[in-house]
N, C-alpha and C positions, 0 to 999 in steps of 0.2 A: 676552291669551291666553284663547282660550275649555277649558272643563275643561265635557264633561256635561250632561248636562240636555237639556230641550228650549229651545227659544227660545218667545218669548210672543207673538211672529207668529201663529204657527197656531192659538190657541185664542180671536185676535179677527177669523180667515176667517169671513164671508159668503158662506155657499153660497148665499143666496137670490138673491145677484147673477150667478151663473153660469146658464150656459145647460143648460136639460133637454133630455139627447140618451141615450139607449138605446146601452149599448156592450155587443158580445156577445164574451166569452171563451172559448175552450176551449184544452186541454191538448191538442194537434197528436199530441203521439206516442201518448197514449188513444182518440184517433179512429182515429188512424192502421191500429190494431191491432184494434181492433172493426171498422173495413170489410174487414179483412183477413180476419178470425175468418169474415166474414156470406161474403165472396170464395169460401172454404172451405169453406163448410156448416158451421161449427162455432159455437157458439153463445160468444157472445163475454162472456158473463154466468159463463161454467162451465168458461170454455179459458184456461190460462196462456197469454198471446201472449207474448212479446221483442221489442221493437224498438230495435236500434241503431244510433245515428250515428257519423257523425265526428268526430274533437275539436275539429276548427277549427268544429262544429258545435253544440256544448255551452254553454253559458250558467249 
């Protein structure tokens, strides 16, 4: 039975053997809401947006 802790795997990973590749992230419903704000004329820096989903939509 495992109880806690990390395992000793991950602190003898070699990232120098993986492949260097550029991954881009953004938060979907912050975009979302700023192209919405610029859609509007409203300045998306100074405008409360809301943007909501579905449940079956949520994570």
């Amino acid at each position: 039975m495992f109880i806690g802790g990390a395992t000793s795997t991950m602190a003898n990973f070699d990232y120098s053997k993986e492949k260097v590749q550029d991954i881009f992230m953004i938060d979907v419903k912050s975009f979302y809401a700023s192209c919405e704000c610029v859609a509007r004329g409203l300045d998306p820096l100074k405008t409360c947006m809301v943007i909501l989903s579905h449940a079956e939509n949520t994570s």
